[in-house]
N, C-alpha and C positions, 0 to 999 in steps of 0.2 A: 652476538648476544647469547651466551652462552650460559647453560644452565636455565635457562627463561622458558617457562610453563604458562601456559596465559589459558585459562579458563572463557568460555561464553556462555553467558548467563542468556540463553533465549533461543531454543531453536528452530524460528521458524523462516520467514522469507529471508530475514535479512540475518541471522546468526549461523543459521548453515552453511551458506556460501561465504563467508567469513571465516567461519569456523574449518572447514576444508579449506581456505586457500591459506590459511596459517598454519595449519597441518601437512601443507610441506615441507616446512621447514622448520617446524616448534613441536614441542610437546602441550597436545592442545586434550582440554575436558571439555566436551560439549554437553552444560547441565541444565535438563529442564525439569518442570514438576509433571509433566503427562510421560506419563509409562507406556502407553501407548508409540506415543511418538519415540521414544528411547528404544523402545523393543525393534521396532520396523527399522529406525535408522542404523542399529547395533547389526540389522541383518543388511545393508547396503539398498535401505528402499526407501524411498523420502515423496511420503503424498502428495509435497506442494507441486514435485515436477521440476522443482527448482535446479536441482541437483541428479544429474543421470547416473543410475546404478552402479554402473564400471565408475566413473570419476570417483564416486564415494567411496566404494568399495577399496581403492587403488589409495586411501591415506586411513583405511581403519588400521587400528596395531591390533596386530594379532593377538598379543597381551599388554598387562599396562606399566610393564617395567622398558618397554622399547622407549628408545630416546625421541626419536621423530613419529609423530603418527594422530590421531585422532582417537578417543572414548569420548563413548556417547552415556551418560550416567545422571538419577536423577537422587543418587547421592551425596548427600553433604561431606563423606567423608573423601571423598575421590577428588576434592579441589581444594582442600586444604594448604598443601604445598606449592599452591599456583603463585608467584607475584606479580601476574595481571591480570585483573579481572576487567574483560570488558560487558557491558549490558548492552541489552538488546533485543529487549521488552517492548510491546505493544505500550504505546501512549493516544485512546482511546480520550473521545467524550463522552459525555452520560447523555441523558435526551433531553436536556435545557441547554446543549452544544457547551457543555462546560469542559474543562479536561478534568478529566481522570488520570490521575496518578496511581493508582492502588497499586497496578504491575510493577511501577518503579518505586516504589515504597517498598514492596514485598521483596524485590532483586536486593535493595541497599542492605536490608536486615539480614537476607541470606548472608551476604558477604559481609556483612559485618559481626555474624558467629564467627570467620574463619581469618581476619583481616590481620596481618601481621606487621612488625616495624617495617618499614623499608616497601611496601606493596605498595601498587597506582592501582586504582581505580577507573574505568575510560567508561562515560557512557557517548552509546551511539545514540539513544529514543531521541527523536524529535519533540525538544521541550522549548519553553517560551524561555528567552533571556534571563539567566540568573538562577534556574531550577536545580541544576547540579549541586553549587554552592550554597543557595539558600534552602533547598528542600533533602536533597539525596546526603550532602558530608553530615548534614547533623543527624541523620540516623547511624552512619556509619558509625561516627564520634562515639554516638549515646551505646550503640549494641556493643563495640569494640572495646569501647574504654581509652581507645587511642585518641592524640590528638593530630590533627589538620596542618598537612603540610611541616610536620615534625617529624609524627611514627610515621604516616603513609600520608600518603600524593593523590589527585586525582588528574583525569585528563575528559576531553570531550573531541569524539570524531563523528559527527554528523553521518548516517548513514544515506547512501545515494543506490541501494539497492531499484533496479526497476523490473519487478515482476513477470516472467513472463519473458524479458529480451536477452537473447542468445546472445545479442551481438556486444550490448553494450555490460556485461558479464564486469564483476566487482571490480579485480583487477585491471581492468580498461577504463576506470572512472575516477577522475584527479580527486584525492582526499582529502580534505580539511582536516586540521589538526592542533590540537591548544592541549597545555599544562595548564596546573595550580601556581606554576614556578616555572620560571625561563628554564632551566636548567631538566623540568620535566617535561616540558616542553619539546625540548630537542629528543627526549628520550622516548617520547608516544610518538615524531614524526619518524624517528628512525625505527621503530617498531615495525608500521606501517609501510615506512617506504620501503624496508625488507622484502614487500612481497605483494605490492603496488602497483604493477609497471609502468601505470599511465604517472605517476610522479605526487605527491604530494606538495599543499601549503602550510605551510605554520603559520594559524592566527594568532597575533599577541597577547591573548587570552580566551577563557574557557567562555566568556559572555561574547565574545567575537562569534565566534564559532559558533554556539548556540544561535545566537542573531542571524547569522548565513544562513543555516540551516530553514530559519523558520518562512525567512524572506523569498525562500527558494520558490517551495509552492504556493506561497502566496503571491506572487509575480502571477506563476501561471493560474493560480484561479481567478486572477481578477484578469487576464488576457482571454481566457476564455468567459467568462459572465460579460465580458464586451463584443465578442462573435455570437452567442447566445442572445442579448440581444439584439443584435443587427437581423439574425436570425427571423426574432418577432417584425424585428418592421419591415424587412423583406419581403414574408410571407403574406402580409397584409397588402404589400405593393403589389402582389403576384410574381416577384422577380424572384429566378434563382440564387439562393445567398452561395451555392459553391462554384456556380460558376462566375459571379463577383468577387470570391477572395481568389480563385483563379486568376482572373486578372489583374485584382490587385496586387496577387503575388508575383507581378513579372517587373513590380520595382525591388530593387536589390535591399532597400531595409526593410522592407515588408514581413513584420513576425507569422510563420505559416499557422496560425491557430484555428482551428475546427471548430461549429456548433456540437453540442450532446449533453447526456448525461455526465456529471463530476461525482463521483464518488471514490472508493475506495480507501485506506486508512492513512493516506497523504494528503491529498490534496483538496479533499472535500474535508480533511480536519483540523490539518497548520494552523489556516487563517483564525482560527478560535483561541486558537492556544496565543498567537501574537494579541487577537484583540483582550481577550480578559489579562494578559499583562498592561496591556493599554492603559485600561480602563482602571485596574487597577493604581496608577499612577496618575490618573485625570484626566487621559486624554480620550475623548469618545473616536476610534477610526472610523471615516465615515467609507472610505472608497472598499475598504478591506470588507467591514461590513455586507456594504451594499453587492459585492461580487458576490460574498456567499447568499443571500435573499434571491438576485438572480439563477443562480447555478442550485439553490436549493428548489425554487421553484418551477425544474423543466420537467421533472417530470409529471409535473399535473397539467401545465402545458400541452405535453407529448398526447399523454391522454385526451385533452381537451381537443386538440387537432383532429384526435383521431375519432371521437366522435361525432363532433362536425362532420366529416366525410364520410359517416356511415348514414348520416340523414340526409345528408345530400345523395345517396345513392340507394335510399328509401330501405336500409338493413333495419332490421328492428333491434334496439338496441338491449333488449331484455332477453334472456339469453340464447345472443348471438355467440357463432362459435368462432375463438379469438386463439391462433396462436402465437404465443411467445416464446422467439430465438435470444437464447444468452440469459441469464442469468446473474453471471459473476460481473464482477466491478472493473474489469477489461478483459481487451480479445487475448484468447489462445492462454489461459492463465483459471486457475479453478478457485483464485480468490476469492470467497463472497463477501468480506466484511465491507458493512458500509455500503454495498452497489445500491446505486439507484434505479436497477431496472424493477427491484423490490418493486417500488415506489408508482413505477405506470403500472407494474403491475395489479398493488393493491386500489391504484386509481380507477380502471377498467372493470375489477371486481368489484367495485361498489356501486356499478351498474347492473347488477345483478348478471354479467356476463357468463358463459362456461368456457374457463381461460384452460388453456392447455401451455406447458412452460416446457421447451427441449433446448437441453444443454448439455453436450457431451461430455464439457469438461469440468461441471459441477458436481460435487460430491452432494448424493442424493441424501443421503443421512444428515447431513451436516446442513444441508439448506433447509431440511424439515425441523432440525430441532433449533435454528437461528431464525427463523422466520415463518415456521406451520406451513410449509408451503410445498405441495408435492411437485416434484420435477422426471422427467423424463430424458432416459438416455437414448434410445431409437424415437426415430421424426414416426410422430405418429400419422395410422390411415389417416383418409376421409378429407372432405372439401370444408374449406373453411371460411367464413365473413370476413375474417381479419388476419393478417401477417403481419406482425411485428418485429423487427429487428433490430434490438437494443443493443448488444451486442457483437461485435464482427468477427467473431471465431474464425479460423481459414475453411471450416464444414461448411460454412453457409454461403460464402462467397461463387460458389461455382452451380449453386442448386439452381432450379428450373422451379422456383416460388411461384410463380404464377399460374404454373400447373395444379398447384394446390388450393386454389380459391374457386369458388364459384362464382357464375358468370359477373356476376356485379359485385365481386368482392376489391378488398382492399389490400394493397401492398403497403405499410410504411415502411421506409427509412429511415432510422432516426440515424444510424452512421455516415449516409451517404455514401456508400459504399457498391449498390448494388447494380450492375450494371443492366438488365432488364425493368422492363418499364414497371415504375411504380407510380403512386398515387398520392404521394404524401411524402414528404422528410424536412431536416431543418436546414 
């Protein structure tokens, strides 16, 4: 593929390690509108964590006339000459759980000031069936002046980024892949499978692939909102629910899925995006639905749990001193969008509690101005009424929690995770 410049429009979980692992071997622009983020990434530092200093550092080009390498720019004029643009944009809901498209609205218009004869187009966002073709080419169309599948191409590869994990790293993870056109088709699979290793599919179209995509986490949210509840009527039984999916788990089809909190900007937001397409077409989902009502509703649960147990162990619940481990919307990862431990947490405070939040790996700035919520990086003094662990970071995993409660205080677990005696989990 020679001569081939591929720009990424988005650099954040899923555009940066993207955007490095095609910067081995392309001339790649990695463009976003935060200058912040371009300045740190331009010096070989990347806040998500996602990406270790030496890797990134080891494909920046020194300058930008090198054939092979990475620029990090939140210039328009530095992607002009790209002929692939792939996106790779946050696809967010708004708070009646609708999707929001504005990020992939606002990427299509960028690349359609610079869109030339002969360019594809690839989005990665996670959209509902048909978004590409029916929402994203008629902006390009309209800003470019070009038309569809004549002057330029589009393509769709589902992102399968998973936050956080070393192990299963982009390159390790099998890619879907679709054209506008058979023939562009083969052209975004061999793109990809350039630099791939776990191997690529070519779906027979760009609505295939969007479909894959959305049905992904949708599987697992409704696999989980079914351990979540078994959860409820477990705990009602007095039986432990992980030492029942334990046993369950020693028949060989047995899906491993866990109780907890769903959040994050996958899996607690997919299933919306499939049902307002739904719905949009007449059909009501009722199963898709009902997963997310379950999985939306544990964290008031979690709370409810836990205050049950503090009258049961006669704490007073007006401000008792409560604290809460983890923050971000999974272990070992400092993502906060979307977490649901927000959610017990604002549940516990509307008991007029005095909560205390320690999270190593949350960025204190960033959870104060997303949520008003002050956070701590060292485990603070003092005995506490409550210990909460929303969260399983690897910091918490080995601590001696129960040394920090007083005589009749309370351990939960909401990960199940903890191996000293606690008092409560799902």
């Amino acid at each position: 593929m020679k001569n081939t410049k591929i720009t990424i429009i988005g650099l954040g979980y899923v555009g940066l390690p993207l955007a490095r692992l095609f910067a081995t071997k392309y001339n790649v622009v990695g463009f976003d509108i935060n200058q912040t983020r371009i300045n740190n990434l331009s010096k070989g530092y990347d806040a998500t964590l996602e990406i270790e200093s030496e890797l990134l550092k080891s494909v920046l080009k020194p300058t930008k006339n090198d054939d092979i390498g990475l620029i990090c720019s939140s210039n328009i004029e530095d992607i002009k000459d790209s002929n692939y643009y792939i996106v790779t944009v946050p696809t967010p809901i708004d708070k009646n759980n609708k999707p929001d498209l504005t990020p992939l609205y606002a990427a299509s218009k960028t690349i359609g000031e610079v869109l030339k004869i002969g360019d594809i187009v690839i989005y990665e966002s996670t959209v509902y069936p048909g978004a590409t073709e029916d929402e994203c080419v008629p902006i390009l169309e309209k800003i470019s002046g070009l038309k569809f599948n004549k002057d330029f191409f589009a393509g769709y590869s589902p992102e399968r980024i998973n936050p956080g994990d070393k192990v299963h790293t982009i390159e390790k993870i099998l890619k879907v892949t679709s054209g506008s056109t058979p023939e562009i088709g083969e052209k975004v699979n061999a793109l990809y499978a350039s630099v791939i290793t776990a191997g690529t599919h070519l779906a027979p179209s760009i609505k295939v692939a969007e479909a894959a995509k959305v049905i992904e986490n949708s599987q697992r949210d409704i696999n989980i909102a079914f351990v979540n509840e078994l959860a409820k009527i477990f705990n009602l039984m007095h039986i432990d629910t992980h030492a029942i999916l334990e046993a369950a788990g020693t028949k060989w089809n047995f899906l491993p899925f866990k109780p907890g909190l769903v959040g994050g900007h996958c899996i607690g937001v997919d299933p919306y995006y499939l049902a307002q397409k739904a719905q949009e077409i007449g059909y009501h989902p009722e199963i898709i639905l009902a997963g997310r009502r379950v999985n939306d509703g544990m964290a008031q649960y979690v709370a409810s749990e836990i205050v049950k147990l503090m009258v049961k162990n006669d704490i007073a619940i007006k401000g008792a001193k409560i604290l809460n481990l983890g923050i971000t919307f999974k272990e070992n990862c400092p993502d906060v969008r979307n977490t649901k431990a927000v959610d017990v947490i604002n549940e516990l405070k509307s008991y007029e509690t005095d909560m205390s939040i320690y999270d190593p790996w949350a960025n204190v700035d960033e959870v104060k101005h997303e949520y008003n919520l002050d956070t701590l990086k060292e485990l603070p003094k003092g005995a506490f009424d409550v210990i909460v662990l929303t969260v399983a970071h690897k910091e918490f995993l080995n601590q001696n929690w129960n040394s920090l409660l007083k005589p009749n205080g309370i351990l939960y677990d909401v990960k199940g995770v903890l191996t000293e005696k606690v008092h409560g989990r799902l």
